[in-house]
C-alpha positions in Angstrom: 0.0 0.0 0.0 1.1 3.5 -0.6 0.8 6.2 2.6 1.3 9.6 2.8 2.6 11.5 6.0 1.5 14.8 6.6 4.3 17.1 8.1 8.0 17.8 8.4 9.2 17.5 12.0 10.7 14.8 14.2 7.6 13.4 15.4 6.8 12.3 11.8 10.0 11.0 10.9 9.3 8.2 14.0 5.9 7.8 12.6 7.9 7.3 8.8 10.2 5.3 10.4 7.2 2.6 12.0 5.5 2.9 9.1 8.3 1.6 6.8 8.6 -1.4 9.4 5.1 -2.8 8.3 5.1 -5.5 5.4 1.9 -4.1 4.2 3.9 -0.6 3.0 5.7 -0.9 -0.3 5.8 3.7 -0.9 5.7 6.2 1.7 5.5 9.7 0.4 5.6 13.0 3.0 4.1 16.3 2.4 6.9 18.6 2.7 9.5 16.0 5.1 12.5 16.9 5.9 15.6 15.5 4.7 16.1 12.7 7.8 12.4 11.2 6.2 13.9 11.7 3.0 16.2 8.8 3.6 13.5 6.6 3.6 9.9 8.3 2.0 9.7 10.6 -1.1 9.1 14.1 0.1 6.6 16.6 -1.3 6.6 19.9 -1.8 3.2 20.5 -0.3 2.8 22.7 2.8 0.6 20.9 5.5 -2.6 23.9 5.3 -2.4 23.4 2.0 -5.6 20.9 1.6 -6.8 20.9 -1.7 -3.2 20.1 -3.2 -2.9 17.7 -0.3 -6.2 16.1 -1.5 -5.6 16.1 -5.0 -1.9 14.6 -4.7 -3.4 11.7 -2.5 -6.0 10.9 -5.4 -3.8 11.4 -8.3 -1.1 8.9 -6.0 -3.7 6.5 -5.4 -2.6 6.8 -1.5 -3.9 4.5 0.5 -4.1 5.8 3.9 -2.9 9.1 5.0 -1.5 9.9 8.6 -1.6 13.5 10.0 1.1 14.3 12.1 0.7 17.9 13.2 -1.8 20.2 15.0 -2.6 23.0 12.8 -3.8 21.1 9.5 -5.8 18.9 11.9 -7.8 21.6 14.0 -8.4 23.2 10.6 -10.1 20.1 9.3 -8.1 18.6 7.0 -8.9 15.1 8.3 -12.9 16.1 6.9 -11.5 17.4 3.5 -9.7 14.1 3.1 -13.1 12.0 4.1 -15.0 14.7 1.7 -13.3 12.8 -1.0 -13.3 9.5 -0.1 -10.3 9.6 0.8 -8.5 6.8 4.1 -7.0 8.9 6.8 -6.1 8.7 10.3 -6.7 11.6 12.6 -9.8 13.2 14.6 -11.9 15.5 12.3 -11.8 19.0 12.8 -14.8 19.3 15.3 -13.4 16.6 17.3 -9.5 18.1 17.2 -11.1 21.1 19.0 -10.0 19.0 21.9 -6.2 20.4 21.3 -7.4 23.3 19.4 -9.2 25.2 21.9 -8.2 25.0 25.9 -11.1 26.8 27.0 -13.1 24.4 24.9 -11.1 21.4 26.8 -11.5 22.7 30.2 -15.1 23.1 30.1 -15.6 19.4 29.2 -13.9 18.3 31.6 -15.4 20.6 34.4 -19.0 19.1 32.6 -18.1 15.8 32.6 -16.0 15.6 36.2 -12.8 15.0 34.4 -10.1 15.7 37.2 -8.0 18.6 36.4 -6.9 22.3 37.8 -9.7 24.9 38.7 -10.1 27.2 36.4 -11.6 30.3 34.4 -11.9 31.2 30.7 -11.8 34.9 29.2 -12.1 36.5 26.0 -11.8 40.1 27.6 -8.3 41.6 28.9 -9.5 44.0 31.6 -11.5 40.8 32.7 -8.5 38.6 33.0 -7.1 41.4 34.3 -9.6 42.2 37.5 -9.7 38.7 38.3 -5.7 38.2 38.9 -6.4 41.0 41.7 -8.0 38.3 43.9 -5.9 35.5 42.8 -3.7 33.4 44.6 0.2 32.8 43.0 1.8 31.1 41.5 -0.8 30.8 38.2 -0.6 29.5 35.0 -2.3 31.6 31.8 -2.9 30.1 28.6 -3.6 31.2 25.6 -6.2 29.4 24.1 -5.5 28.6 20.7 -2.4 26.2 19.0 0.8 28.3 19.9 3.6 25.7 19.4 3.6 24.3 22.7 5.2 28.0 23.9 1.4 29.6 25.0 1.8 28.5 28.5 3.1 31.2 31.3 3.4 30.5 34.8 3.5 33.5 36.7 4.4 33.9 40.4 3.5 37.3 40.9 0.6 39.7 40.1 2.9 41.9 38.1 4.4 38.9 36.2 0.8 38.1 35.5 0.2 41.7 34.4 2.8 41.4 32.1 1.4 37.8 30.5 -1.8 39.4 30.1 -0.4 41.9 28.0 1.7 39.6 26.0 -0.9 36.8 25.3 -4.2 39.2 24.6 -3.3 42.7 24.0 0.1 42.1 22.2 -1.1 39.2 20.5 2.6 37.5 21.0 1.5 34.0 20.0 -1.4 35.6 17.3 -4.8 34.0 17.2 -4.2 31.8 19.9 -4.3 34.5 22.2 -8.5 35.5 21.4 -9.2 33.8 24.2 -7.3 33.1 27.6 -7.5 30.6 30.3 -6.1 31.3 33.9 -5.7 28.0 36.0 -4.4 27.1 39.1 -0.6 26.1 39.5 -0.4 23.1 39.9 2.3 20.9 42.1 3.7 17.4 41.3 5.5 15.1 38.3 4.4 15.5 35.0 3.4 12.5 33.1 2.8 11.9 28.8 -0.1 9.0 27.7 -0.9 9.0 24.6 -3.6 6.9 22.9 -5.2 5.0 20.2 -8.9 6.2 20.1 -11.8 5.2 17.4 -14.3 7.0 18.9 -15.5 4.5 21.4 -12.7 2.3 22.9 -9.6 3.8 23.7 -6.4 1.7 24.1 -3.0 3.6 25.5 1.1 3.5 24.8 3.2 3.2 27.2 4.1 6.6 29.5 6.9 9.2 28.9 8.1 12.5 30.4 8.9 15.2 28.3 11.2 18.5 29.0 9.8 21.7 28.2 11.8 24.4 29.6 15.1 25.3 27.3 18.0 25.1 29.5 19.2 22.4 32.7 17.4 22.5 36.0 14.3 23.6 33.5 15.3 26.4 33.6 14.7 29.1 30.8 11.6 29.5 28.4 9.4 26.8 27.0 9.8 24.9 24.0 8.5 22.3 22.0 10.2 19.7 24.1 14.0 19.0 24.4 14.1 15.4 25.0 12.2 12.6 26.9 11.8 9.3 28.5 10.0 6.4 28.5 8.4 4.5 30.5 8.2 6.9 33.3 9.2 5.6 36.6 6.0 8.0 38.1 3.3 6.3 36.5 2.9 3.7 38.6 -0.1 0.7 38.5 -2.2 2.5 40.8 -1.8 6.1 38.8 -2.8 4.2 35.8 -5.7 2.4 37.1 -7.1 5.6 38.8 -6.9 7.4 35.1 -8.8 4.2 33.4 -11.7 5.2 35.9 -11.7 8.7 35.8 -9.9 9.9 32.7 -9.2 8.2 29.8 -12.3 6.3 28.7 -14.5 9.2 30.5 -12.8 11.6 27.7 -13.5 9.5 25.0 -17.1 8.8 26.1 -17.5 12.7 26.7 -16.5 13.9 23.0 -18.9 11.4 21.5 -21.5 12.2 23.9 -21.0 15.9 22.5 -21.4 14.8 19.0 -17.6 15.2 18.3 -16.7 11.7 17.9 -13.1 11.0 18.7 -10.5 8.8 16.1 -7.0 9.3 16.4 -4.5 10.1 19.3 -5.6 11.5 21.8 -2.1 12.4 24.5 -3.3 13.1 28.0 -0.8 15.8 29.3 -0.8 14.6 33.1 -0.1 16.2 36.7 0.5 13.8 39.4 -0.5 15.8 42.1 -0.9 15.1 45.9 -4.2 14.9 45.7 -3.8 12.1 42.8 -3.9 12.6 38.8 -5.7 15.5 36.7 -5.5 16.9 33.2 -3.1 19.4 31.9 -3.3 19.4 28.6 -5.1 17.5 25.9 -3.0 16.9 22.3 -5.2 15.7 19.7 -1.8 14.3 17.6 1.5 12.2 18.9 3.6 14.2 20.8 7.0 15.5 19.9 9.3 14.3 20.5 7.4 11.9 23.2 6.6 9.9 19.9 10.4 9.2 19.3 10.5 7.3 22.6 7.1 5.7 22.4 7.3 4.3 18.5 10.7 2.5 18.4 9.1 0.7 21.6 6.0 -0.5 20.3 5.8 -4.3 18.8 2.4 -4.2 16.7 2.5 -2.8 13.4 1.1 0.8 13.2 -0.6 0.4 10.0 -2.5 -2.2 11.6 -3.7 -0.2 14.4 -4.4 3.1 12.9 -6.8 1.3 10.4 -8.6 -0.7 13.4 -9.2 3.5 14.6 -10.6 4.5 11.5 -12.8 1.1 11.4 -14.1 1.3 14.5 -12.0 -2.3 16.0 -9.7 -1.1 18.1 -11.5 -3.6 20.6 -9.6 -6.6 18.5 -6.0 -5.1 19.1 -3.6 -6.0 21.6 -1.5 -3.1 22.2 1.9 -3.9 23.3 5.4 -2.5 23.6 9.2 -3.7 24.4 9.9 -4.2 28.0 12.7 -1.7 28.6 13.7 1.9 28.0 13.8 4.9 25.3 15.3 8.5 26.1 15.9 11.2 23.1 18.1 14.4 23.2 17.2 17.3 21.4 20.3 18.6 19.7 18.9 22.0 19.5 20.1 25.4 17.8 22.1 27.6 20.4 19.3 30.3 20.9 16.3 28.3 20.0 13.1 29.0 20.7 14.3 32.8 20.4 16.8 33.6 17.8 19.2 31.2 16.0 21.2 30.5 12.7 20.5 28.1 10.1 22.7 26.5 7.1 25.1 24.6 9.7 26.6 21.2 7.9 25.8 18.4 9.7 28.5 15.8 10.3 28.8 11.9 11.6 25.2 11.2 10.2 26.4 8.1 9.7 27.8 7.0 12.4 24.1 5.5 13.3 23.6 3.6 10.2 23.2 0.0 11.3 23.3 0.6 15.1 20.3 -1.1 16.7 18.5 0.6 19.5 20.4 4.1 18.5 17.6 6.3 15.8 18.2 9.8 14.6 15.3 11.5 14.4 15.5 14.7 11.8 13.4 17.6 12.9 14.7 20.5 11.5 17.5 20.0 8.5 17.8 20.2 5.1 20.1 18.9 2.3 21.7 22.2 0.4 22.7 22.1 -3.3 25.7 20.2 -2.8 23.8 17.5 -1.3 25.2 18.0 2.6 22.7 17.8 5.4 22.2 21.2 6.9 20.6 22.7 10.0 17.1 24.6 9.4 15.3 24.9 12.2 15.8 25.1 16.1 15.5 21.5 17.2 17.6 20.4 14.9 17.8 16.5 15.8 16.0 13.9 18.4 19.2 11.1 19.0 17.3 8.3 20.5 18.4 5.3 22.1 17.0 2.2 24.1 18.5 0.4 26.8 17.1 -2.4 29.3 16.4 0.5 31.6 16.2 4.3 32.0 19.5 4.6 33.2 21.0 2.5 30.5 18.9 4.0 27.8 20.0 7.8 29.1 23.9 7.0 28.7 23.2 5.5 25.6 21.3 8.5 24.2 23.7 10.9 25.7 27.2 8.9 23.9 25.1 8.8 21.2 24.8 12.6 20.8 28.4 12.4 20.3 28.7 10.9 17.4 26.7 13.7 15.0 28.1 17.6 15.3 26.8 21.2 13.5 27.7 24.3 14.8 25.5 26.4 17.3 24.9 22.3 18.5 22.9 22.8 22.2 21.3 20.1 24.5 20.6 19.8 28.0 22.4 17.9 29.8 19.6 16.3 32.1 17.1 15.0 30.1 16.0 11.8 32.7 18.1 13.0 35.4 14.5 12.9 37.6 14.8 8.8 37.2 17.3 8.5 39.5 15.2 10.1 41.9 13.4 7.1 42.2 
């Protein structure tokens, strides 16, 4: 069968990289890649908003089944222009994907349907937001409403600070659109846990946990990014965490969207806080995570084609989810500056130093070949060097020697991604 992957970061060169694993695939094509996927999928030059050359490429292919990897073409509906035309693909449709697409949206179903997860209060109005901060407790967390590249998220510890976020995320507009509307929550304390799911819109079966690493520098420290690094499983999502969230969360959100008439296929990631006074909700993703889907995908045994059809088919029921008993970490080999301000065009070098290592994957996010044919950097996570070991701690210094085998200039990591699992 022939697939098409819709986006260009690291996330979907893990999802390439499963999908070329399944006997069933004999072409993968993805619309516009990057050039890590291009090692092993023909790469398009089609942007992932643009739908109707999306749609028309897929029908002129023949594609089979087309997999959406990012945020912004999903909460825009491109899942429902692709089923318009008849056309296989996996992902929620846009009026289900308002589940990541709107937080306000995401909060008030779960305050409807007793979903655990911080108090809160939603605004559309800055001298609102503003008046209620007066009477507020600190630290809080403000939210901007809309998809802002995992960066709309400010936790505040005084009134002024919050003043200030205000100003940035509705009056200045920093992260655009997103910022319409606003959520203000309570800070919440405790370990910070990743789920994602398989979903068809009535059973819901999840992957095993992961942590991820927001905050740019060591000691999470510094602004937030899109993530730089993670592990998996978490050593904080214990058997009795998980059974509490079967109860009370996961099948509770999946019942709740379809008893809203937005019925749910896809992934569904359940951001988590493990607080003292047990789990809640932090976030909803309506997508795999990145770069949580580097450490969850080269651990999974079933073949992903297989279980991504089951979603759109309504059998998830009939699959037996199940994943390698041991360990993943990935390192973000980041721009120096990123997510602010950072140079692009650096060669990449030692590339292939991973070729034929099992366990050890080298997940492009953002690079590029140039016109002499030499991988370059282009973005601000640059890489996602993933390895597995028997357990955390093997898997970490694995991952870590491993991000010395590939160099760029302006190369940046942290230097603790996992360092909380020897906590344990």
């Amino acid at each position: 069968m022939k697939v098409l992957i819709v986006g260009s970061g690291g996330r979907e060169h893990a999802i390439a990289v499963s999908v070329a694993k399944s006997p069933k695939v004999d072409k993968i094509y993805c619309a516009p890649g990057n050039a890590g996927i291009g090692q092993i999928a023909e790469c398009v030059a089609i942007g992932a908003m643009e739908f109707d050359r999306l749609v028309t490429f897929a029908k002129e292919k023949q594609i089979d089944l087309t997999i959406i990897g990012m945020d912004d073409p999903l909460v825009g509906g491109i899942v429902d222009a692709f089923e318009a035309e008849g056309l296989r693909v996996f992902g929620p449709r846009k009026n289900a994907a308002i589940l990541e697409g709107s937080k306000a949206f995401s909060k008030d179903l779960m305050k409807k349907y007793n979903i655990p997860t911080a108090a809160y209060e939603n605004f559309d109005d800055a001298e609102a937001a503003l008046a209620y901060l007066e009477t507020a407790s600190f630290p809080i967390v403000l939210k901007a409403d809309g998809l802002a590249l995992g960066k709309g998220v400010l936790i505040c510890n005084t009134l002024e600070e919050a003043r200030e976020g205000v100003k940035s995320i509705m009056l200045d507009r920093q992260f655009g659109a997103a910022g319409n509307r606003m959520v203000i929550e309570e800070f919440m304390t405790g370990r910070e846990v990743s789920v994602l799911s398989f979903v068809d819109g009535k059973t819901i079966k999840t992957m095993t946990s992961a942590q991820d690493h927001k905050r740019a520098m060591d000691g999470d420290k510094g602004l937030n990014t899109g993530g730089m690094g993670t592990f998996s499983p978490s050593p904080f999502y214990t058997e009795e965490v998980d059974a509490f969230c079967r109860e009370h969360i996961y099948q509770a959100t999946v019942d709740a969207m379809a008893a809203e008439g937005r019925v749910f296929k896809g992934i569904i990631f359940f951001g988590l806080m493990l607080t003292p006074k047990g789990p809640k909700v932090l976030e909803y993703n309506a997508r795999f995570g990145d770069p949580e889907a580097q450490v969850v995908l080269p651990r999974m045994k079933n073949d992903i084609i297989d279980v991504m059809e089951a979603c759109i088919d309504t059998r998830l029921d009939e699959t037996d989810l199940q994943f390698e008993d041991n360990a993943a970490v990935c390192v973000v080999l980041a721009s120096d500056g990123y997510p602010v301000k950072y140079e692009k065009g650096f060669e990449i070098r030692g590339l292939e130093n991973f070729e034929g290592k099992t366990g050890y994957y080298c997940f492009h996010a953002g690079t590029k070949l140039d016109a002499d044919g030499k991988f370059v950097t282009n973005g601000g996570r640059v890489l996602g060097i993933t390895a597995k070991g028997a357990d955390l701690k093997q898997a970490r210094e694995n991952a870590y020697e491993a991000t010395k085998w590939v160099e760029f200039d302006n190369k940046y990591m942290r230097n603790d991604i996992g360092k909380a699992i020897y906590e344990v």
